[in-house]
LOPA-870575 format. One record per residue (C-alpha): residue in three letters; x, y negated, z negated; residue number from 1. Coordinates in steps of 0.1 Angstrom, whole numbers, plus 5000, padded with zeros to 4 digits. Layout:
  code    c1    c2    c3  pos
   ALA     X     Y     Z  NUM
...
This chain:
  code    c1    c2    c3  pos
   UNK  4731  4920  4883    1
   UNK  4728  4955  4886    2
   UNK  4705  4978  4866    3
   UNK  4721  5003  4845    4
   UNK  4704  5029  4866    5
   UNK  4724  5014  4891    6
   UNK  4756  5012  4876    7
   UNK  4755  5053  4861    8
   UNK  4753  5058  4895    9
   UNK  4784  5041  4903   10
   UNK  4804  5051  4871   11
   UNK  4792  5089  4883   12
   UNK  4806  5078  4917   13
   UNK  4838  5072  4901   14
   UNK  4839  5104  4880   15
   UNK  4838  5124  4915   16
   UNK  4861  5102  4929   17
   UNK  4888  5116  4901   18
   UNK  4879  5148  4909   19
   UNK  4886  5147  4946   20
   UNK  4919  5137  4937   21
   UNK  4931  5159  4912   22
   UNK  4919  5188  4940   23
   UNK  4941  5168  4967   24
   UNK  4968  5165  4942   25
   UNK  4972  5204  4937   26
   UNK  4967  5206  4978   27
   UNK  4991  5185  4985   28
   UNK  5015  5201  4960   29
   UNK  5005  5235  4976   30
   UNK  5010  5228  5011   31
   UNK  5039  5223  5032   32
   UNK  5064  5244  5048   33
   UNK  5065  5268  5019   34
   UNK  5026  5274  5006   35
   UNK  5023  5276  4971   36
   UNK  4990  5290  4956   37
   UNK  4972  5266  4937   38
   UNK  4968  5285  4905   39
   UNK  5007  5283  4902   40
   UNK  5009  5252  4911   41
   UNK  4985  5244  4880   42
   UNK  5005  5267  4858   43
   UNK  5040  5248  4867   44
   UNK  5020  5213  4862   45
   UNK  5010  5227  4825   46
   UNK  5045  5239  4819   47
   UNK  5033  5276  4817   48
   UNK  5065  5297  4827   49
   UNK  5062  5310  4861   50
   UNK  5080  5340  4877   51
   UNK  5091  5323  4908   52
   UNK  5117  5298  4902   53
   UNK  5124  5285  4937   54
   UNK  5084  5273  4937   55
   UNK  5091  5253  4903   56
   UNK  5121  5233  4922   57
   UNK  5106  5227  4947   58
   UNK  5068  5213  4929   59
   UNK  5089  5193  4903   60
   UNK  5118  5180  4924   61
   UNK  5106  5179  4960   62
   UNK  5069  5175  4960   63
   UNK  5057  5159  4929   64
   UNK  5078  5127  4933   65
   UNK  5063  5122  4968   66
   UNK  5030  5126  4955   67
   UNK  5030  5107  4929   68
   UNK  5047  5081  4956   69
   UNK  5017  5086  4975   70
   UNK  4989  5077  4946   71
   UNK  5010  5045  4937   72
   UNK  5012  5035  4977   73
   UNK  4973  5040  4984   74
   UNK  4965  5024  4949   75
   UNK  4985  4991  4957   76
   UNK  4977  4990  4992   77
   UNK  4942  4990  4986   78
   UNK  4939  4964  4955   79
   UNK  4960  4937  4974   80
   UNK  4940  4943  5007   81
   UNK  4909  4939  4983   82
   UNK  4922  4908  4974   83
   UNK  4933  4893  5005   84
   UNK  4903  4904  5022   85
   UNK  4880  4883  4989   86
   UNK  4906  4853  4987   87
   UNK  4903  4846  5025   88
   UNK  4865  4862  5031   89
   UNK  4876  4874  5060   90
   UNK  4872  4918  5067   91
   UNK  4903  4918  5093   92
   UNK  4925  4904  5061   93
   UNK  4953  4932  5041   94
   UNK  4981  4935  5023   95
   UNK  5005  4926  5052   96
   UNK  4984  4891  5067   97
   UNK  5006  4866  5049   98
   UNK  5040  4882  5063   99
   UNK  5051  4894  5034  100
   UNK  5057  4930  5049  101
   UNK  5071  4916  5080  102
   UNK  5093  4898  5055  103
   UNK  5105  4929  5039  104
   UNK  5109  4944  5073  105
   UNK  5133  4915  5076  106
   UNK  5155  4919  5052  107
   UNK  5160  4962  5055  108
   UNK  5169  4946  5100  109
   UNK  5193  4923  5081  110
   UNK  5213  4950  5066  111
   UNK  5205  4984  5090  112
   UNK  5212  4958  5123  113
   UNK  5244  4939  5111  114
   UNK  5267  4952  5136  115
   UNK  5307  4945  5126  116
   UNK  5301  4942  5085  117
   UNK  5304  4966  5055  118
   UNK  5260  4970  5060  119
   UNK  5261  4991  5091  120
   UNK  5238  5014  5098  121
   UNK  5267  5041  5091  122
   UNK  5271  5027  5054  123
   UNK  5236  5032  5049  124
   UNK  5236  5066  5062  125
   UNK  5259  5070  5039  126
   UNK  5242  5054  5009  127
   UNK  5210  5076  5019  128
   UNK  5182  5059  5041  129
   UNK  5155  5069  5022  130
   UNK  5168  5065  4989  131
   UNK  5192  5038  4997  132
   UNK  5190  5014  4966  133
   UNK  5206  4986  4997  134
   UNK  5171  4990  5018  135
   UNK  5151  4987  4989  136
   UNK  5170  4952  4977  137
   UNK  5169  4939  5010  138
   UNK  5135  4949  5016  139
   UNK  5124  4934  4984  140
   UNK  5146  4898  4991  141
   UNK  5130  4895  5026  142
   UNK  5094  4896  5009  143
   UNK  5105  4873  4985  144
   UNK  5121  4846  5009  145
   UNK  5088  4852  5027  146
   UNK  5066  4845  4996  147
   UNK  5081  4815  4986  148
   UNK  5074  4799  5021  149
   UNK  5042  4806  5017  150
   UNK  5036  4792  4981  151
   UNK  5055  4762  4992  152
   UNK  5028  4758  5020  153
   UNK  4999  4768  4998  154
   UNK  5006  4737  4978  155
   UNK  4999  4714  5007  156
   UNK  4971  4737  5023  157
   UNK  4935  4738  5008  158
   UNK  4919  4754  5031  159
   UNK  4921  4794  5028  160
   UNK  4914  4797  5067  161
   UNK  4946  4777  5078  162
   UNK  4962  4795  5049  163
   UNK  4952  4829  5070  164
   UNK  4966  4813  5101  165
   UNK  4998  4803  5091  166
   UNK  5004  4838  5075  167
   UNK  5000  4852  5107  168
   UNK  5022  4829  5123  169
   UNK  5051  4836  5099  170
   UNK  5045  4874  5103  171
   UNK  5048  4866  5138  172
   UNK  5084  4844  5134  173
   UNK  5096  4875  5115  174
   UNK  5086  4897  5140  175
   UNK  5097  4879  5166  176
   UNK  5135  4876  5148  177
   UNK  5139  4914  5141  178
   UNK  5132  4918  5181  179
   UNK  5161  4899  5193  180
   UNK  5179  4911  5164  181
   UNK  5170  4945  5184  182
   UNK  5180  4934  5217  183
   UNK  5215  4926  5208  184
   UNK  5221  4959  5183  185
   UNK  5234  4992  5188  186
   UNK  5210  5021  5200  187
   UNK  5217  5042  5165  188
   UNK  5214  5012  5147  189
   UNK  5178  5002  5166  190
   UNK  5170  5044  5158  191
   UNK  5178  5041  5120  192
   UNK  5151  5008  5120  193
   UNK  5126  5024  5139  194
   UNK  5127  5058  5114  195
   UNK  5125  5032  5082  196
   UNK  5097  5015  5098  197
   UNK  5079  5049  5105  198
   UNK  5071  5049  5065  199
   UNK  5079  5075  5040  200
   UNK  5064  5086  5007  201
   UNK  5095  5120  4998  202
   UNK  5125  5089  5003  203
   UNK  5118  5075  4968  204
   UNK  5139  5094  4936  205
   UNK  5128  5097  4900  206
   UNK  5148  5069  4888  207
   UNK  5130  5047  4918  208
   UNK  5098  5063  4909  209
   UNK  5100  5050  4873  210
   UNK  5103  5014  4888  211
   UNK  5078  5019  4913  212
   UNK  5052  5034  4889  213
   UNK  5061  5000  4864  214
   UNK  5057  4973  4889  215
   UNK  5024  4994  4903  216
   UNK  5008  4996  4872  217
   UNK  5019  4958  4864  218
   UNK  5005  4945  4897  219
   UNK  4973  4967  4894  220
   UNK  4967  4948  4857  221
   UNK  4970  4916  4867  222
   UNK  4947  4924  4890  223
   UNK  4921  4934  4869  224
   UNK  4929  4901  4847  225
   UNK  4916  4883  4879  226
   UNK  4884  4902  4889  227
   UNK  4862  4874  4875  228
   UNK  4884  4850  4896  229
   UNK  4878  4870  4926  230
   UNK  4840  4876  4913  231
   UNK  4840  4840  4918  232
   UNK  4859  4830  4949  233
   UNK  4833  4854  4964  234
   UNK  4807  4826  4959  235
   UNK  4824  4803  4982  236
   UNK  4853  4773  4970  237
   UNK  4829  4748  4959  238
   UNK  4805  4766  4938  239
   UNK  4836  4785  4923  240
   UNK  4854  4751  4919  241
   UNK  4821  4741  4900  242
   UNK  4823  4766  4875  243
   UNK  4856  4752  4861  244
   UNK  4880  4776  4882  245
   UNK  4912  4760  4894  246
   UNK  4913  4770  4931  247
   UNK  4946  4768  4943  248
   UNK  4963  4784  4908  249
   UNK  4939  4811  4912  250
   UNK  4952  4815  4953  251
   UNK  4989  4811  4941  252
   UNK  4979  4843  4912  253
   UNK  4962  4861  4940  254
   UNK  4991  4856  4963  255
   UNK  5017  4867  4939  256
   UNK  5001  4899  4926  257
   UNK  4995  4908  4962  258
   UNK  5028  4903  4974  259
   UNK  5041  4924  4941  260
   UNK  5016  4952  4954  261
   UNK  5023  4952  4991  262
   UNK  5063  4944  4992  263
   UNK  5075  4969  4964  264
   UNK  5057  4999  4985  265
   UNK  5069  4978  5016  266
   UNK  5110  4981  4999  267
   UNK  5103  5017  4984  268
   UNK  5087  5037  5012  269
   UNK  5082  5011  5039  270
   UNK  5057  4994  5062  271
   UNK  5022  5012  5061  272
   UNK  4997  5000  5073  273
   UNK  4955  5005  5077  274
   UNK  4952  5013  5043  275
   UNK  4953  4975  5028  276
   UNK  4920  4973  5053  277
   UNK  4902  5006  5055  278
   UNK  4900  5017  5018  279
   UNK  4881  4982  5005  280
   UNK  4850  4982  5030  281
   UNK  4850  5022  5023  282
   UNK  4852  5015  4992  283
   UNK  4821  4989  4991  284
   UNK  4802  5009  5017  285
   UNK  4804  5038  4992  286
   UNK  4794  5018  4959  287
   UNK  4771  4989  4977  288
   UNK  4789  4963  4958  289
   UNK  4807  4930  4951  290
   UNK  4815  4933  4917  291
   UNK  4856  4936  4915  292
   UNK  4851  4952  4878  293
   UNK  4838  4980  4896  294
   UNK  4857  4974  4932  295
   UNK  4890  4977  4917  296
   UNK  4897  5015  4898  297
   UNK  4874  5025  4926  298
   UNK  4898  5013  4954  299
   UNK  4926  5025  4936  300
   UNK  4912  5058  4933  301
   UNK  4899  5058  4972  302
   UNK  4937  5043  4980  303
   UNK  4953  5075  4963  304
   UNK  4928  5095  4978  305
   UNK  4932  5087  5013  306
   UNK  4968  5082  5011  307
   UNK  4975  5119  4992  308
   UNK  4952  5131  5026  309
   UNK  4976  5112  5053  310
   UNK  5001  5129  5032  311
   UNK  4989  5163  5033  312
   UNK  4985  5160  5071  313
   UNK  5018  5146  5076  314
   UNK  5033  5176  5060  315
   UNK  5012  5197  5088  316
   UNK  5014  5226  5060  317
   UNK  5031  5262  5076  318
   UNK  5056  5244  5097  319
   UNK  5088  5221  5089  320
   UNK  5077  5192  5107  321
   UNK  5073  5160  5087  322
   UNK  5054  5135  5110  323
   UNK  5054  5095  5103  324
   UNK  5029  5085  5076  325
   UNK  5026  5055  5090  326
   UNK  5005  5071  5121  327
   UNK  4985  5091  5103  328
   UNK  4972  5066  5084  329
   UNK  4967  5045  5113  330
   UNK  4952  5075  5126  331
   UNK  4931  5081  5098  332
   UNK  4921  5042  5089  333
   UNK  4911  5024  5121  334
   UNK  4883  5052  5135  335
   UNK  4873  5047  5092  336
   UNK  4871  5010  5100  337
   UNK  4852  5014  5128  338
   UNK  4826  5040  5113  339
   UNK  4820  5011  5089  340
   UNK  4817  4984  5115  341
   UNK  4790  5007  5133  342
   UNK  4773  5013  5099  343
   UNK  4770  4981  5084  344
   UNK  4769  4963  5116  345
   UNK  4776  4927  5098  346
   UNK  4809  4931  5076  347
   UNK  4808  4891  5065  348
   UNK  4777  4902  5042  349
   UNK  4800  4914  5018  350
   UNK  4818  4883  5018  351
């Protein structure tokens, strides 16, 4: 147990960690191709009246939605790689290793790469790519499909390892589909893909937000009802299975929650990736513990922080360019992962 010396430490690690994103909230509302000084940006946030109008537009309509966006992605990317990485004890595992966001990447190939039907890629041009209700519902049904093939599974697999495995393999059918669905497509159907799969946080519109922000904040609850399951799957099967805990209802609870986290920011601002895996070990490398009490509102708020900092960069403030989110935080995560790695030398000791 920790001592309480120990744990005002960590709730004062926490009360920083709120701080640093507030600051990178204002930044990132700031910055872009039109700078905005941070004192108005605070003034339009408190509903003071300000004397630009054009800066209120673009903070409330542009900016704030993708920001917000941003929070909710590096929040739920974070908790369901913190729960993959406990359920299988593995430091390699995230959001994405059961195939559920190759699933949803599945579904969006099914609709932007069907050549000859009402769901070309010109209809959902049409419909709006990034805030195409379509993508989003095919997104979500791919994960889905995906999610129930791995249940059924789970209920004749035991062992978490071979559960690991045969997520990787189905990721790897999935993949493997949306490539020949590829080779046989048009080139500005293959160009719309590849820009979905590129990730985006300013495609998602307030009504989407609202439904984003619900499931979220759902997924990240359940989550916390489960920390003393995940307290206790730490301790290995058996001793966990000792204690009265049902193992494979607690996998199935883990499974699901996850695949809420990781497929609805999959549908709403597509695949992204690094953060799932980079943000837990940061996250325990910064607090030097196991305890998923403490683990969980301390990846969520490392999550928004590193995801509102990807963002930020992406923006590449004074210029109009937008680059992929998805590199930066590939960018950003894997030299993070490796810093760890050279740190802490032996990763399984938090496992």
């Amino acid at each position: 147990m920790n001592s309480p010396k120990n744990g005002g430490v960590k709730w004062q690690l926490m009360i920083i960690l709120i701080i640093v994103v507030v600051l990178l909230i204002l930044l990132d509302l700031g910055l872009g191709s039109v700078r905005i000084p941070t004192s108005e940006v605070a003034r339009i946030l408190l509903g003071q009246p300000t004397e630009n109008e054009a800066w209120q537009a673009i903070i409330l309509k542009i900016r704030l939605p993708r920001t917000i966006t941003a929070i909710l992605a590096g929040a739920a990317l974070s908790v369901g790689g913190l729960q993959m990485q406990t359920l299988f004890r593995n430091p390699l595992a995230g959001p994405s290793v059961l195939g559920i966001t190759a699933g949803a990447s599945l579904g969006v190939a099914a609709v932007m790469l069907a050549a000859g039907t009402a769901t070309t890629a010109f209809t959902v041009r049409q419909l709006g790519l990034g805030g195409s209700w379509l993508i989003i519902l095919a997104a979500t049904v791919g994960a889905a499909l995906v999610l129930l093939a791995i249940l059924a599974i789970s209920y004749k697999i035991r062992d978490n390892v071979v559960m690991l495995i045969v997520g990787i393999m189905v990721a790897n059918i999935t993949i493997a589909i949306v490539s020949i669905w590829q080779y046989f497509s048009d080139p500005e159907q293959i160009q719309e893909y590849i820009f979905w799969t590129f990730g985006s946080l300013g495609g998602v519109t307030a009504d989407q937000l609202s439904i984003l922000s619900i499931i979220v904040v759902f997924g990240i609850f359940m989550t916390f009802l489960l920390s003393k399951t995940l307290n206790a799957l730490l301790l290995g099967e058996d001793y966990a299975q000792s204690m009265g805990l049902n193992i494979r209802r607690s996998r199935i609870g883990v499974i699901l929650v996850t695949s809420i986290l990781a497929g609805s920011i999959t549908g709403f601002c597509g695949p992204i990736g690094f953060v799932g895996i980079a943000v837990p070990h940061l996250t325990r490398s910064f607090l030097n513990t196991s305890d998923h009490k403490v683990l969980i509102p301390s990846c969520v708020l490392v999550g928004a922080i590193l995801m509102l900092f990807c963002d930020i960069i992406s923006q590449v403030p004074g210029s109009n360019t937008v680059l992929p989110v998805n590199a930066i935080t590939a960018m950003i995560g894997s030299p993070i992962v490796i810093w760890i790695i050279v740190k802490r030398r032996n990763l399984k000791s938090s496992f």
